[in-house]
KOLRO-332831 format. One record per residue (C-alpha): residue in three letters; chain; residue number from 1; x, y, z. Coordinates in steps of 0.5 Angstrom, whole numbers, plus 500, padded with zeros to 3 digits. Layout:
(site "ALA","A",NUM,(X,Y,Z));
...
This chain:
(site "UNK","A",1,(445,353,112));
(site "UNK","A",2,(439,349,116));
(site "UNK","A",3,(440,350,123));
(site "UNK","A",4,(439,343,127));
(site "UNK","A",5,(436,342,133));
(site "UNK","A",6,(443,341,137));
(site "UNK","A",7,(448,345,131));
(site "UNK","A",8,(454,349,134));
(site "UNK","A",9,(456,354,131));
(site "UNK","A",10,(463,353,135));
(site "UNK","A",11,(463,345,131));
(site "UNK","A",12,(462,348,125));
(site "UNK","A",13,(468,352,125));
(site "UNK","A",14,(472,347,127));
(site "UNK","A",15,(470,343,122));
(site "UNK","A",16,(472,349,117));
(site "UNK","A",17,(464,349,115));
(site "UNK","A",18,(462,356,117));
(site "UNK","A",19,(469,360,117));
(site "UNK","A",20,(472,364,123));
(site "UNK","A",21,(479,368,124));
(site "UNK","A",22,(483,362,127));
(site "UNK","A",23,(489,366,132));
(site "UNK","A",24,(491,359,134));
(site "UNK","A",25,(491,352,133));
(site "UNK","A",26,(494,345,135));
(site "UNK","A",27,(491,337,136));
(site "UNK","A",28,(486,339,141));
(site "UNK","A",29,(483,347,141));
(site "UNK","A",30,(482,354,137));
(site "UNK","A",31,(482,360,139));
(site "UNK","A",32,(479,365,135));
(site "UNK","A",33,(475,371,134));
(site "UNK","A",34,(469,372,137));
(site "UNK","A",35,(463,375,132));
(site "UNK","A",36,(461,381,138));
(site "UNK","A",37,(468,384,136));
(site "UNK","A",38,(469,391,136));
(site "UNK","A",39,(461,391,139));
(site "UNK","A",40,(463,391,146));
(site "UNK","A",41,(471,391,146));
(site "UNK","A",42,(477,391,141));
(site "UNK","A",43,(479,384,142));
(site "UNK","A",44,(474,378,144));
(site "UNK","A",45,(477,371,142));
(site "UNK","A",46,(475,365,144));
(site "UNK","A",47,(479,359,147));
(site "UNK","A",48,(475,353,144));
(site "UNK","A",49,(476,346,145));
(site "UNK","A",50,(476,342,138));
(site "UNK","A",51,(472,336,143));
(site "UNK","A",52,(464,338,144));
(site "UNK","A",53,(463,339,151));
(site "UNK","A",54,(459,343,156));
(site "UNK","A",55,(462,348,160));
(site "UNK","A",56,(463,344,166));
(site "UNK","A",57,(465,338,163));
(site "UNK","A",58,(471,343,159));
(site "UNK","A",59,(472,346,165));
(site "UNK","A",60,(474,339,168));
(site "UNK","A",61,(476,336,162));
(site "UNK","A",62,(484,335,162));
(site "UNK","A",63,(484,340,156));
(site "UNK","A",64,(482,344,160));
(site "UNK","A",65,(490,346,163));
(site "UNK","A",66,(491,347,157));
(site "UNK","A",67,(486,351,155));
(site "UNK","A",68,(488,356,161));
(site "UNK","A",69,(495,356,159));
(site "UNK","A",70,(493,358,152));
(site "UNK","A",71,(488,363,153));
(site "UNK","A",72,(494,367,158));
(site "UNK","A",73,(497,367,152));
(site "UNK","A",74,(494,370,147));
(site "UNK","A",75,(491,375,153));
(site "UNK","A",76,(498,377,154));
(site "UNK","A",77,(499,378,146));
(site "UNK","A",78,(494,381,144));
(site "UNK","A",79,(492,385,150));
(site "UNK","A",80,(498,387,152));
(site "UNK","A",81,(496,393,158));
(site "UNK","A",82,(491,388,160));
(site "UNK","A",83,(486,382,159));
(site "UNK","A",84,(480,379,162));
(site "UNK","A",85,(479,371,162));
(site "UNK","A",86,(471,369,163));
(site "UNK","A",87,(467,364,162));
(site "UNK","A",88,(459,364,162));
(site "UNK","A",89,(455,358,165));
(site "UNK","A",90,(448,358,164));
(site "UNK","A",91,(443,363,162));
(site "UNK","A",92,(443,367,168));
(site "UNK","A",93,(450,369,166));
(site "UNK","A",94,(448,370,159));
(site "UNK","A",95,(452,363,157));
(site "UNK","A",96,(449,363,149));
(site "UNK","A",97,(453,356,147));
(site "UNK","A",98,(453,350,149));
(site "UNK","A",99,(461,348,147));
(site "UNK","A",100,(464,350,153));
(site "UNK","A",101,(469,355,152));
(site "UNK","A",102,(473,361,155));
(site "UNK","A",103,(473,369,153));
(site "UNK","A",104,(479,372,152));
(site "UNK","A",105,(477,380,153));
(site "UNK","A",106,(482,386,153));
(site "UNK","A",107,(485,392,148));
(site "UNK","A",108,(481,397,153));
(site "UNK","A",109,(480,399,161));
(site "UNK","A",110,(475,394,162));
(site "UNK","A",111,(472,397,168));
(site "UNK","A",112,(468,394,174));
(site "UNK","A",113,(467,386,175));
(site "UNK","A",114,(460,386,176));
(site "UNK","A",115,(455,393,176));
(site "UNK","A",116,(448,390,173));
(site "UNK","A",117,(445,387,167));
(site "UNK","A",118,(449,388,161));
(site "UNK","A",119,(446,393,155));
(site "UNK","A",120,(447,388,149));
(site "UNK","A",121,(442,383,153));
């Protein structure tokens, strides 16, 4: 597949033109699995409007509630000691697709918040 200047691979799943592990479906998100699972933590979905938006614009979207509502749910079915909800915004924070989305993370003692840089850069 030829990668255009702005592909997303998160559209592409959507659309069902690169496939991804749907956990959850309905008019306006997906949630799936993220393609590092089992690389850091065993449980790592996303939750993803079906929308393109930045991450700012999601987390300011009226999708967004929805979203919110979405990811407690699967975090509490699939992580059922524990989740962690993230979001990165920007390279600093190691944000590395631009179609805003939340992390759903869990399935093991996640640890500290915050203790440096990440090993997997």
């Amino acid at each position: 597949m030829e990668r255009r200047e702005n592909y997303c691979v998160f559209c592409e799943i959507i659309g069902g033109n690169v496939p991804g592990n749907i956990r959850y479906q309905d008019d306006d998100l997906l949630v799936f699995d993220n393609q590092l699972h089992g690389l850091w933590v065993p449980v790592m979905l996303l939750v993803v409007p079906r929308r393109h938006y930045s991450q700012e614009e999601f987390w300011t979207s009226d999708e967004f509630a929805a979203a919110a509502k979405i990811a407690v749910r699967m975090g509490s079915q699939y992580c059922p000691d524990g989740y962690r909800l993230i979001t990165n915004v920007g390279s600093q924070a190691m944000q590395s697709q631009s179609h805003g989305h939340i992390h759903v993370i869990g399935g093991t003692r996640l640890g500290m918040y915050v203790y440096g840089p990440v090993p997997f850069a």
